[in-house]
C-alpha positions as a Python dict, from the first residue, in 0.01 Angstrom:
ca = {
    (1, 'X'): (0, 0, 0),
    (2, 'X'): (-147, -321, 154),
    (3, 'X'): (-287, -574, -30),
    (4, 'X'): (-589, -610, 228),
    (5, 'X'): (-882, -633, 43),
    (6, 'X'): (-1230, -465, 73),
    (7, 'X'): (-1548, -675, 146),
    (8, 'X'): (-1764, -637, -167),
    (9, 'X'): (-2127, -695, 51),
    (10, 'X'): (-2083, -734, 372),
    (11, 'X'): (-2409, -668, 444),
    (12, 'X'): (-2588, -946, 191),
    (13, 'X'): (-2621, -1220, 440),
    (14, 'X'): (-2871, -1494, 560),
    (15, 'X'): (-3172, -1399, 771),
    (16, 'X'): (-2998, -1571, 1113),
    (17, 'X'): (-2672, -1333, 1040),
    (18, 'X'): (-2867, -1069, 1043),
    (19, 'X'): (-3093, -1168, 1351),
    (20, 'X'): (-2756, -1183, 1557),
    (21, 'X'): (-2676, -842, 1398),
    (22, 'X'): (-2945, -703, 1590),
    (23, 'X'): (-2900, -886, 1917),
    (24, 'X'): (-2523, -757, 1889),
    (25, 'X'): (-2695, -386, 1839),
    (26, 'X'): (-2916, -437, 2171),
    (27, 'X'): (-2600, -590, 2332),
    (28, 'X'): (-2373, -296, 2228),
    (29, 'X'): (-2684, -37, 2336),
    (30, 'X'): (-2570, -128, 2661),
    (31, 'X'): (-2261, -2, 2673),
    (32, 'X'): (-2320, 388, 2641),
    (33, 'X'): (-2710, 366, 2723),
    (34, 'X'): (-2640, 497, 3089),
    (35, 'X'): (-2443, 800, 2981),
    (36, 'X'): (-2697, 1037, 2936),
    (37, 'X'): (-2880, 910, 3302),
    (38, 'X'): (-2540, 888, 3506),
    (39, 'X'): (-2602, 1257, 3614),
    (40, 'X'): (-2941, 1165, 3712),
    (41, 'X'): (-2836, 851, 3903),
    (42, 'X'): (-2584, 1033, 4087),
    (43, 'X'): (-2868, 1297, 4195),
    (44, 'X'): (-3151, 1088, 4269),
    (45, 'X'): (-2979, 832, 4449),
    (46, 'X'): (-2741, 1054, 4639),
    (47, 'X'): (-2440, 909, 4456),
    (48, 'X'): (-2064, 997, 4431),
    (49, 'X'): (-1976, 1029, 4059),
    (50, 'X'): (-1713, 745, 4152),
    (51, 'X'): (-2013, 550, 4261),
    (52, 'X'): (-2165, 597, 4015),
    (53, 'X'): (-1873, 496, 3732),
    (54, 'X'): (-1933, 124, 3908),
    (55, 'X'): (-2217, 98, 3664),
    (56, 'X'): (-1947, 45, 3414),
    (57, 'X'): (-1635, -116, 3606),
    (58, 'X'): (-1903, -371, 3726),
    (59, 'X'): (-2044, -425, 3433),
    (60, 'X'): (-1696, -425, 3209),
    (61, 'X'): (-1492, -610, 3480),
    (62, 'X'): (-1684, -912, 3541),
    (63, 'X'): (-1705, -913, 3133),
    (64, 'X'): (-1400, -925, 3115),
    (65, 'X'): (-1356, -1244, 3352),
    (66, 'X'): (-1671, -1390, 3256),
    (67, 'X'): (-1478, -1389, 2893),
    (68, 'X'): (-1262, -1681, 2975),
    (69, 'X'): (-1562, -1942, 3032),
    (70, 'X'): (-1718, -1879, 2714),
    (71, 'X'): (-1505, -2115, 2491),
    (72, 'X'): (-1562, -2356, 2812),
    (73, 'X'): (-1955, -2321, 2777),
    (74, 'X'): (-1993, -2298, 2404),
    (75, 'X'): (-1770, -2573, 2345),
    (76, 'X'): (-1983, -2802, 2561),
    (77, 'X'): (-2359, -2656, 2479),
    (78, 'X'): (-2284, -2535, 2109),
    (79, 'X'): (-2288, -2152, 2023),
    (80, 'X'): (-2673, -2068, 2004),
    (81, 'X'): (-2778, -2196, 2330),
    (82, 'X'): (-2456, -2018, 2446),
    (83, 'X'): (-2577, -1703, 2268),
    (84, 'X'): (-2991, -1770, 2455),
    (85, 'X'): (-2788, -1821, 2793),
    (86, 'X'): (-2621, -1449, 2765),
    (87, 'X'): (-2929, -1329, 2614),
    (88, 'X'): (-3146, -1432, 2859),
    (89, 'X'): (-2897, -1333, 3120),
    (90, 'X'): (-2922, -952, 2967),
    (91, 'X'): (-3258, -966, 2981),
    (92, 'X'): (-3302, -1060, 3314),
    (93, 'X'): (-3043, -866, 3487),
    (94, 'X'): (-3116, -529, 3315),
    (95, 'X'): (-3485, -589, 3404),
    (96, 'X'): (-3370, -641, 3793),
    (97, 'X'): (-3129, -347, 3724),
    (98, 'X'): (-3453, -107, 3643),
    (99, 'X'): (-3677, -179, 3938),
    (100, 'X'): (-3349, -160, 4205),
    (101, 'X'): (-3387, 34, 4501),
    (102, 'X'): (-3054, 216, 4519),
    (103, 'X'): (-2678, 208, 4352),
    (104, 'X'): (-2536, -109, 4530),
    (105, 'X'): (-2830, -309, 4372),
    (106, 'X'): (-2786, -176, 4012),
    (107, 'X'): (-2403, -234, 4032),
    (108, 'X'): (-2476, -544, 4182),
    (109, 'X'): (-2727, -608, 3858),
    (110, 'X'): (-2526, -462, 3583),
    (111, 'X'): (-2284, -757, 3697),
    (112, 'X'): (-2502, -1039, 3657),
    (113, 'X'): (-2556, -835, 3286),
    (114, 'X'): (-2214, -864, 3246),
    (115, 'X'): (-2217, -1236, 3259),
    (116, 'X'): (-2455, -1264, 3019),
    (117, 'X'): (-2272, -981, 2801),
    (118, 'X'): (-1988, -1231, 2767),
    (119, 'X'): (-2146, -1498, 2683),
    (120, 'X'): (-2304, -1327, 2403),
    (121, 'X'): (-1940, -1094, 2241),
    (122, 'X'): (-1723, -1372, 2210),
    (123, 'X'): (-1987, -1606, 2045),
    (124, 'X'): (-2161, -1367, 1837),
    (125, 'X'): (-1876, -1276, 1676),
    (126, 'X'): (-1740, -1686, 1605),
    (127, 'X'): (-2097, -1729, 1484),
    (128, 'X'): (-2083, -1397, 1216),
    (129, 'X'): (-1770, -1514, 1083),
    (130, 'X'): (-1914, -1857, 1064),
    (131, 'X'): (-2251, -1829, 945),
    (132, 'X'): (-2165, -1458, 708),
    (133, 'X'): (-2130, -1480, 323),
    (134, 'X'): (-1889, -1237, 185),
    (135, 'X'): (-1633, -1399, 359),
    (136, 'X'): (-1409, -1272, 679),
    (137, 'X'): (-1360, -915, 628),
    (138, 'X'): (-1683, -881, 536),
    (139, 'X'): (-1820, -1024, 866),
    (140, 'X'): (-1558, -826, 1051),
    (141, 'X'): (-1753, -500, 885),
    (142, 'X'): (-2082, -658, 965),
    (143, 'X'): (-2033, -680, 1314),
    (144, 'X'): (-1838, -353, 1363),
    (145, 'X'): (-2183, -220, 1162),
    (146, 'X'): (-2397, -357, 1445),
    (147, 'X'): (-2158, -203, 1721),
    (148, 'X'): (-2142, 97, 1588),
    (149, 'X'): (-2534, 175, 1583),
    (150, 'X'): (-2574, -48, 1896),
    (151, 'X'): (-2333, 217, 2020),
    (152, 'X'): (-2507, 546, 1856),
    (153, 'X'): (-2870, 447, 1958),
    (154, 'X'): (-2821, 342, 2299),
    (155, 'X'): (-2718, 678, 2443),
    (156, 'X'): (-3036, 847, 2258),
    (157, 'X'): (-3242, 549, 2367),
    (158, 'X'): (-3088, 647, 2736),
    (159, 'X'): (-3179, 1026, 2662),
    (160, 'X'): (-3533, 968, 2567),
    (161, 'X'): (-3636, 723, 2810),
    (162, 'X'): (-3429, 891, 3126),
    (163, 'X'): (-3560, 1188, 3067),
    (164, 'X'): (-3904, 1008, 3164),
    (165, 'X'): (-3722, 827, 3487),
    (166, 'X'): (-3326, 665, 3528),
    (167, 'X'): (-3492, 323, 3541),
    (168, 'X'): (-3640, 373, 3167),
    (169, 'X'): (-3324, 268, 2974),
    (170, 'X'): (-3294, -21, 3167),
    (171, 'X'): (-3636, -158, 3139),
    (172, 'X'): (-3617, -44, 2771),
    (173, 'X'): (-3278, -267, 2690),
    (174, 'X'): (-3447, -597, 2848),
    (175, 'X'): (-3767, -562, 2612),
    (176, 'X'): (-3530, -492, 2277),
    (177, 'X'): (-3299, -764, 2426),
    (178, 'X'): (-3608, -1010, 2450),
    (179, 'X'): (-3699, -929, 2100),
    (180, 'X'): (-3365, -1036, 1987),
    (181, 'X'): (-3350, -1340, 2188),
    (182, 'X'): (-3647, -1478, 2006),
    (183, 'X'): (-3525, -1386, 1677),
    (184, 'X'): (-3205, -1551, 1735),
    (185, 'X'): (-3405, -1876, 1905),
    (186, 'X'): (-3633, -1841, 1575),
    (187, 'X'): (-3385, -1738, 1278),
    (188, 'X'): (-3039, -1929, 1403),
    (189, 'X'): (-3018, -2335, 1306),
    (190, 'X'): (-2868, -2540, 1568),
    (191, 'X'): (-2525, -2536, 1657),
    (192, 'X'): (-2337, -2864, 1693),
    (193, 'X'): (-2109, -2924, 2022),
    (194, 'X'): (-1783, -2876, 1891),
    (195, 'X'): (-1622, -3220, 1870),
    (196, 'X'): (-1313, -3056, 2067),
    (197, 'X'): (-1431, -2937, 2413),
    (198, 'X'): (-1207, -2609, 2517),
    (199, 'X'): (-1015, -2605, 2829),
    (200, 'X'): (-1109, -2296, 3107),
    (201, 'X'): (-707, -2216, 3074),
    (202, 'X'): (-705, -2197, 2694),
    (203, 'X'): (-767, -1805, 2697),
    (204, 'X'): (-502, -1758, 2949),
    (205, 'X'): (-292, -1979, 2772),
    (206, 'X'): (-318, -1801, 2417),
    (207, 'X'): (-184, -1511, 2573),
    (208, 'X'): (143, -1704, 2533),
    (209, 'X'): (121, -1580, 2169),
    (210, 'X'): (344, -1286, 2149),
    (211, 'X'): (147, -1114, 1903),
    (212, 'X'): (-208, -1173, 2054),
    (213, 'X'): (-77, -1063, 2403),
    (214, 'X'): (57, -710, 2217),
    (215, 'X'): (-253, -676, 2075),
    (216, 'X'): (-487, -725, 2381),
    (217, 'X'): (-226, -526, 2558),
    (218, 'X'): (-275, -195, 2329),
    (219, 'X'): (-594, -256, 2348),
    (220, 'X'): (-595, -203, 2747),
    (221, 'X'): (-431, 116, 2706),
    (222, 'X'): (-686, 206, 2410),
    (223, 'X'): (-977, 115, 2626),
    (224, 'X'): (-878, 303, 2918),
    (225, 'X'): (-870, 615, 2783),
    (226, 'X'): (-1211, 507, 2577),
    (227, 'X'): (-1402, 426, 2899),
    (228, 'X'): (-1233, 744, 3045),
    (229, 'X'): (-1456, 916, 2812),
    (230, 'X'): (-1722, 735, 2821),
    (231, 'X'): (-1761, 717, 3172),
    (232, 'X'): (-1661, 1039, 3348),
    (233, 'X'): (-1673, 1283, 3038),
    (234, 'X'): (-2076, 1350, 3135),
    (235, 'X'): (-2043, 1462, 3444),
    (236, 'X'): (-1872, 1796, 3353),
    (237, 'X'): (-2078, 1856, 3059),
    (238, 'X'): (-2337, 2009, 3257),
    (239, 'X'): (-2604, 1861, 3049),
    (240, 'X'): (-2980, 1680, 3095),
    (241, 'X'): (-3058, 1334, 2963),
    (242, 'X'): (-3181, 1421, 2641),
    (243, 'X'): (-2915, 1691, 2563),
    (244, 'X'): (-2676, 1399, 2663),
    (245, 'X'): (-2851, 1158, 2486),
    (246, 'X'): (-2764, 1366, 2147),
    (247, 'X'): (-2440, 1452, 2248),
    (248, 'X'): (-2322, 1106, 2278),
    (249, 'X'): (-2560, 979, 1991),
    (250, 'X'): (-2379, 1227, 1771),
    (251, 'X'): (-2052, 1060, 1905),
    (252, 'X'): (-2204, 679, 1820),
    (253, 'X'): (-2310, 746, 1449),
    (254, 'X'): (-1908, 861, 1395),
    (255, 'X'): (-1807, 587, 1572),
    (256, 'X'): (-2064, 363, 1308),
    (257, 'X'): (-1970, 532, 995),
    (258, 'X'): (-1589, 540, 1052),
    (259, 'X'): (-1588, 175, 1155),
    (260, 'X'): (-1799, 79, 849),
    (261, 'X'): (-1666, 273, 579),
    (262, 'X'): (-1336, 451, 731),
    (263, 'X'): (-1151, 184, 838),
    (264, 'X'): (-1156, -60, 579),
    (265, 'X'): (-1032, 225, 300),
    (266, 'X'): (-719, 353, 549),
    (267, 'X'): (-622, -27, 634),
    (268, 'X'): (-622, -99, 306),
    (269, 'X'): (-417, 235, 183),
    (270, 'X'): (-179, 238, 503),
    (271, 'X'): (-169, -138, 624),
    (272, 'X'): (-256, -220, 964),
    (273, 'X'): (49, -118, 1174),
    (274, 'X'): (49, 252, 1016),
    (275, 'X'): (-372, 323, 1047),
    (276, 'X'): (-333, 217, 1418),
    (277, 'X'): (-5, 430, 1482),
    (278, 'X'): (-187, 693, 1358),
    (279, 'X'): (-511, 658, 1497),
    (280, 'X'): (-400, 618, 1844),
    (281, 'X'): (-184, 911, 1802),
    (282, 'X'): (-466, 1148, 1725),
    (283, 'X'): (-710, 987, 1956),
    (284, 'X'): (-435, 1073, 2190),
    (285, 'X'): (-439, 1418, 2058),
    (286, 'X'): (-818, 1410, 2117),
    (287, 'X'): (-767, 1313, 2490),
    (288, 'X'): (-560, 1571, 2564),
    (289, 'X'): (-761, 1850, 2457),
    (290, 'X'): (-1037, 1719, 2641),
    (291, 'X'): (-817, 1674, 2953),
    (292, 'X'): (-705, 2079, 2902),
    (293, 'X'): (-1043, 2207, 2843),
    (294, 'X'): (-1225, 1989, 3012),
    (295, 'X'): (-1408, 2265, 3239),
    (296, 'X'): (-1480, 2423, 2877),
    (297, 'X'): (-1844, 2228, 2778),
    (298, 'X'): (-1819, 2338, 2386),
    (299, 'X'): (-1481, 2228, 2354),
    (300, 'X'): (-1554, 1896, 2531),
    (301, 'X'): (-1887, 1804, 2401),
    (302, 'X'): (-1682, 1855, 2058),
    (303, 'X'): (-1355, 1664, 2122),
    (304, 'X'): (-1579, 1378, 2242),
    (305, 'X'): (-1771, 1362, 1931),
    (306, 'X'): (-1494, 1384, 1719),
    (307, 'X'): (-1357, 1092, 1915),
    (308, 'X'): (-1601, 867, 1746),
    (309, 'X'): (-1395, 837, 1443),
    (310, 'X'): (-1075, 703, 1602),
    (311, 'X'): (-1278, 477, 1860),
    (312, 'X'): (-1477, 383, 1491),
    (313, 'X'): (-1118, 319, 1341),
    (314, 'X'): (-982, 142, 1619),
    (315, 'X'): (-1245, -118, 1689),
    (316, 'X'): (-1234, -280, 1317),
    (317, 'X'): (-878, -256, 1253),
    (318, 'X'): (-798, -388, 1575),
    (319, 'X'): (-1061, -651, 1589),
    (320, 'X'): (-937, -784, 1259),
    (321, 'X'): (-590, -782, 1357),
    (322, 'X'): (-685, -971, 1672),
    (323, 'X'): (-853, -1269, 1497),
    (324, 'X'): (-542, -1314, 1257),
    (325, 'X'): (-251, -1219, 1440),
    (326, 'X'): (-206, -1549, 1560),
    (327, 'X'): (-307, -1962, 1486),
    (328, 'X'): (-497, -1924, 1779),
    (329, 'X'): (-868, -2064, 1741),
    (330, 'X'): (-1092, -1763, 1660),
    (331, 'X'): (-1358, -1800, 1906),
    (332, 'X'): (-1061, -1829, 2233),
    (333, 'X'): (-807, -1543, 2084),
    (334, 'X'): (-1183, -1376, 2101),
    (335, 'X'): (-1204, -1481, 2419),
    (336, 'X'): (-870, -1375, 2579),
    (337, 'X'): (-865, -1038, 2385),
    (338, 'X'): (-1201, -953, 2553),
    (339, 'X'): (-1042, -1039, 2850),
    (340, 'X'): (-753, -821, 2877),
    (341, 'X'): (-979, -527, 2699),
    (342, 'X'): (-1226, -496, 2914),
    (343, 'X'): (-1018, -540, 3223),
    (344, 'X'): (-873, -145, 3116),
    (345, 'X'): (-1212, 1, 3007),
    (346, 'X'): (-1404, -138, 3335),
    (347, 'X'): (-1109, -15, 3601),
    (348, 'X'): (-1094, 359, 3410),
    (349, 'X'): (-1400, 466, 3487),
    (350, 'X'): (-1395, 435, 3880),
    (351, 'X'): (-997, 534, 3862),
    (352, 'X'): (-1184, 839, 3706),
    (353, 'X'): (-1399, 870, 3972),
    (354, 'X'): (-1112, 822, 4265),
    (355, 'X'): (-905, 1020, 4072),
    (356, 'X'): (-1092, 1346, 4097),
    (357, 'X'): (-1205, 1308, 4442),
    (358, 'X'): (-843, 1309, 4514),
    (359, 'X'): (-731, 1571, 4244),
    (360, 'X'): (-928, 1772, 4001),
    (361, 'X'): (-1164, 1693, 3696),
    (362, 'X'): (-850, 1738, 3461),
    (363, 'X'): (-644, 1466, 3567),
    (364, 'X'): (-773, 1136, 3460),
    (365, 'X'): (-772, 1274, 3127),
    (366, 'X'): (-429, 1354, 3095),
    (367, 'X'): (-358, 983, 3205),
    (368, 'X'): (-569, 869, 2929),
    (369, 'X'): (-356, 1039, 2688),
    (370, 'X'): (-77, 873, 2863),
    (371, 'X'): (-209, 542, 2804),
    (372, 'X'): (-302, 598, 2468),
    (373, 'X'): (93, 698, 2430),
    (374, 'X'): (155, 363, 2583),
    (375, 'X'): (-39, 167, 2346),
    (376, 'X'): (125, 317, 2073),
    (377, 'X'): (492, 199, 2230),
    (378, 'X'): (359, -176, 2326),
    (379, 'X'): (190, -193, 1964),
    (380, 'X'): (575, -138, 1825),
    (381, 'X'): (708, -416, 1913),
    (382, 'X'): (502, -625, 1710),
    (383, 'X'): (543, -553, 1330),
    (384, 'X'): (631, -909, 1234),
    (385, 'X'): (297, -997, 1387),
    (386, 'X'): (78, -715, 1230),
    (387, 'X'): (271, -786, 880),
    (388, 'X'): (173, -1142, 943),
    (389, 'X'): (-196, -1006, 972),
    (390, 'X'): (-233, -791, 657),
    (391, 'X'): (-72, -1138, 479),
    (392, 'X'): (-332, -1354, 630),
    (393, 'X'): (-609, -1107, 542),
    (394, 'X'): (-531, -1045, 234),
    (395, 'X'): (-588, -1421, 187),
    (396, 'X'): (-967, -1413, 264),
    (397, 'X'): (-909, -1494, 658),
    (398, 'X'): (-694, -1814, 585),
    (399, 'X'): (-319, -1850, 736),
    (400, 'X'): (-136, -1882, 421),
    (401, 'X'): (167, -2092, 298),
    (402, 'X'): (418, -1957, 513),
    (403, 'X'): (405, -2005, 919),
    (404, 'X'): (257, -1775, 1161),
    (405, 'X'): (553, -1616, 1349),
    (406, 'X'): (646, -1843, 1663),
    (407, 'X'): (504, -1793, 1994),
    (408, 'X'): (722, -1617, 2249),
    (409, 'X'): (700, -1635, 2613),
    (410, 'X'): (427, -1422, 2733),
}
């Protein structure tokens, strides 16, 4: 039993908490809002599948990099212009994305979005923790909550309006995105600069931290195979926009309720090291029939719904574990965990892509499972660091008495 405890309300909090709550839902939307149209993309356009996957790697990739200036600009401008600067960066490049011409331009687009996505992730979440009452776990659960709808609604929101035309979810993000911008301008006090201005190599740098560098390097492997999914798993589905839309909605409100509710009662039964062994195990499990039926649509639309709840799982465990595996500052372990993340889920989806071209429609499913193997053999060698964790949770989010365990060359 672990002695991590359970937020009593995580979702009593101020108005401004809440009004980043729903820019992190808009944010999120983004993420699986072009599943249900990728079929249609690929069609209209005359675009290879592996083209068409760039709508993610672009998107995820430049994330990822664009992760390791946000410490850098928020430390200099203070968090809520930070968080109007990614906003307004959203809103503006998934606008441009919706009126493009042809694939190179939306890739091209969903970049720039990417940019602004950064700027957003790793600062929303310092300012939750900051700003939430309840304390840490309960802000954790908070903004798991808002990535977890952002994540349900965006592929029905994708459904319903690219069933109407391709270029509807992405004219629909940049209106709910503007909404949220003004809320947060409206609702959010002003953020002092930070006394401290961050370095650009401090994310880099944190990855020194044995235990931070494990756990950005699991999850890689975990995000691969999630973006795997996510990416290339509606091609062979056969399916419209809307059918899509409800397929992968279905697969979002799992994802929602297991990261809400599931997670918190397993971590706190198992501990952290035994919930993720576990979960990435059966994820794995989850791949893999996927990758052996994956010409099969009932038994794939099925295994990736049921995927929700381990992807659910994953994402609050692991983004607890992440913000108190190490003494790291919050806002750059943030950083440099977002960086190594999203560096797996933005490559998988293209490798997808190549990947069949060059093979068949089974194969980068099978190497999902393999990385999801992986994960669960890098995540092993770091149970001082995870036992560290559950101690450091179970004191409200504060390192307690004893020292974190010493850094180790990366």
């Amino acid at each position: 039993m672990s002695g991590h405890p359970t937020a009593a309300s995580p979702f009593k909090q101020p108005k401004a908490v809440f009004a980043v709550a729903f820019a992190c839902v808009v944010s999120f939307m983004g993420i699986g809002l072009v599943d249900p149209i990728l079929p249609a993309i690929s069609s209209e356009l005359d675009a290879t599948p592996s083209q068409v996957t760039l709508l993610f790697t672009s998107y995820l990739v430049v994330t990822a990099v664009a992760m390791l200036i946000t410490g850098w600009v928020s430390s200099r401008v203070g968090a809520k212009r930070t968080l109007l600067a990614g906003l307004a960066l959203i809103v503006v490049f998934s606008a441009l994305a919706g009126a493009s011409p042809g694939i190179g331009a939306i890739v091209g687009f969903r970049a720039g979005w990417g940019v602004g996505n950064a700027l957003f992730i790793a600062t929303s979440l310092a300012v939750i923790i900051a700003s939430a009452s309840g304390g840490f776990i309960g802000a954790i659960i908070l903004y798991e909550a808002a990535l977890g709808v952002g994540i349900a609604v965006g592929p029905l929101l994708g459904g319903l309006l690219g069933n109407i035309s391709w270029r509807g979810p992405f004219f629909g993000v940049a209106f709910l995105m503007a909404i949220a911008m003004i809320s947060t301008a409206v609702l959010v006090r002003p953020t002092p600069v930070p006394q401290r201005k961050t370095g650009l190599g401090e994310p880099l740098r944190a990855l020194r931290h044995r235990g931070l560098l494990t756990m950005s390097l699991t999850a890689l492997c975990y995000n691969w195979a999630f973006f795997t999914v996510l990416g290339y798993a509606p091609f062979p589905m056969g399916l419209d926009a809307i059918q899509l839309g409800f397929v992968f909605t279905g697969w979002g409100v799992l994802v929602a309720v297991f990261a809400v509710f599931g997670a918190p009662r397993l971590q706190s039964r198992f501990g952290i090291a035994r919930t993720l062994y576990a979960n990435l195990a059966l994820f794995a499990v989850t791949v893999l029939v996927i990758a052996i039926w994956t010409t099969h649509p009932p038994v794939l639309i099925t295994a990736v719904i049921v995927a929700g709840v381990f992807i659910g799982v994953n994402n609050t465990v692991t983004t607890q574990a992440v913000m108190t595996v190490s003494p790291v500052e919050r806002p750059i372990a943030s950083a440099a965990y977002g960086f190594v993340r999203f560096i797996g889920g933005g490559l998988a989806p293209f490798a997808a892509g190549k990947l069949v071209e060059h093979t068949n429609v089974h194969v980068p499913f099978y190497i999902a499972a393999g990385a999801l193997v992986l994960g669960i053999l890098i995540l092993s060698t770091a149970r001082e660091h995870l036992r560290h964790s559950e101690r450091v949770q179970a004191a409200g989010g504060e390192e307690p008495a004893d020292a974190a365990p010493s850094r180790l060359p990366a």
